[in-house]
C-alpha positions in Angstrom: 1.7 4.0 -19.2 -1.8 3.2 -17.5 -0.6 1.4 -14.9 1.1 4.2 -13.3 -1.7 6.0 -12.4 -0.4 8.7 -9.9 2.7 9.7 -12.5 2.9 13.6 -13.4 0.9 13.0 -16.7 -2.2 12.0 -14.8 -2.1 14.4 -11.9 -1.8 17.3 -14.8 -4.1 16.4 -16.9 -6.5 15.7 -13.7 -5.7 19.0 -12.1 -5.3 21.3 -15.0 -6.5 19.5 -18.2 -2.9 19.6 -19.8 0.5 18.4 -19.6 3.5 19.4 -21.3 5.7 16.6 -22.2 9.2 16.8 -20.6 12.3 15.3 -21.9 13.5 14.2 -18.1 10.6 12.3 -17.2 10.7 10.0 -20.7 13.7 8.7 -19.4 11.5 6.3 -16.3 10.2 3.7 -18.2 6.4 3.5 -18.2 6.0 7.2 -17.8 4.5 8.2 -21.2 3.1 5.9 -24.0 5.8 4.2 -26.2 4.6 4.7 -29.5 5.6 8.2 -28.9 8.9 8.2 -26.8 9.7 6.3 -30.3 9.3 9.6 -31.8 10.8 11.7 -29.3 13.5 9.6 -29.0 14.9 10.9 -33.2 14.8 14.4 -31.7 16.3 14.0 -28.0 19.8 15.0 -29.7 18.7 18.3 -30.2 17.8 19.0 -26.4 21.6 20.2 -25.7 22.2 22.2 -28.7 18.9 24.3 -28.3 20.4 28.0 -27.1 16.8 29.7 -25.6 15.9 32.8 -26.5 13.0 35.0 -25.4 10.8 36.2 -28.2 11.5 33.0 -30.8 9.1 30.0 -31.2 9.5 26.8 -29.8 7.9 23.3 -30.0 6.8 21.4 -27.1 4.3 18.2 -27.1 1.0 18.5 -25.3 -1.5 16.4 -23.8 -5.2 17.7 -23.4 -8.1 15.8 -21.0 -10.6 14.3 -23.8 -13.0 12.9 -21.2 -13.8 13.0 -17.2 -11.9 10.9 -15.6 -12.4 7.5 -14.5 -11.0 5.8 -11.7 -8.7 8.8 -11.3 -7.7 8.7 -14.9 -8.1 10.5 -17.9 -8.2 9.9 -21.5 -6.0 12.5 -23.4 -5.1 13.5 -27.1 -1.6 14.8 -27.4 0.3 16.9 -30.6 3.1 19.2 -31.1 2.0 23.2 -29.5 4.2 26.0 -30.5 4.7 28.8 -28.0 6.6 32.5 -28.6 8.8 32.7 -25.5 7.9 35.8 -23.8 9.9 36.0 -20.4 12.3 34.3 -18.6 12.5 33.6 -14.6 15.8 32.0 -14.1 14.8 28.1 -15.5 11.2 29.1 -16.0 9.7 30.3 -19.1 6.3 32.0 -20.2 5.2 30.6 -23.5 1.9 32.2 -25.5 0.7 30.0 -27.3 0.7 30.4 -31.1 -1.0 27.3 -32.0 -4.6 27.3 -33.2 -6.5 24.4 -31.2 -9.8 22.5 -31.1 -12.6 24.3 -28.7 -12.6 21.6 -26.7 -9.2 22.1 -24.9 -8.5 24.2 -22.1 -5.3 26.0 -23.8 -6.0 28.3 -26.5 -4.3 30.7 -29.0 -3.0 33.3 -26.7 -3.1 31.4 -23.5 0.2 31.6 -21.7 1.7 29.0 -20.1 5.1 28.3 -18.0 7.3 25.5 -19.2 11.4 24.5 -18.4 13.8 23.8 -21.2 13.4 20.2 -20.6 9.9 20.5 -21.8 11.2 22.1 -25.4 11.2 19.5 -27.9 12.8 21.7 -31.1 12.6 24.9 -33.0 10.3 25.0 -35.5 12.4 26.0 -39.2 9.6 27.6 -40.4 8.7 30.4 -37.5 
């Protein structure tokens, strides 16, 4: 994952201190860390079935800058984030987030954010 130090993850976290994992860009090899594309990889089957609605919740995995970078790199935390779809513009969607977070990271409960369906990971059973 660190050798690849131009990939999408990088230049996000760089330029806007997050990243929202997407389900295309696990499938290059190297692209994101493989302890959790092992994860990912027991809920890829749900990416079809998932039929997007505005106004329900959604999870999707996010990676926040820890550190300044180094060498053009940053060190990052990642967990799941769940967002309340709140409008749709054609294959873009504007997600608030619902999450609580640590001070520390740049998104917070409220923010909004744009994502695609290949960065929604499931929906949450319990929202």
């Amino acid at each position: 994952m660190r050798k690849n130090k131009h990939n999408q993850l990088q230049l996000d976290l760089l330029k806007h201190k997050y990243h929202i994992f997407n389900l295309d860009s696990a499938k290059i090899e190297g692209y994101y860390p493989s302890e959790l594309l092992k994860i990912i990889n027991k809920i890829f089957h749900s990416e079809k079935k998932l039929k997007i609605k505005i106004g329900t919740i959604y999870t999707v995995r996010a990676f926040f800058a820890i550190a300044e970078p180094i060498d053009n790199e940053v060190e990052y935390e990642s967990g799941y984030l769940d967002l309340k779809l709140i409008m749709r513009d054609n294959d873009i969607f504007v997600g608030e987030v619902i999450t609580v977070l640590p001070p520390m990271f740049v998104l917070k409960k409220g923010s909004k954010i744009k994502i695609k369906k290949e960065n929604i990971i499931y929906q949450p059973d319990n929202k």
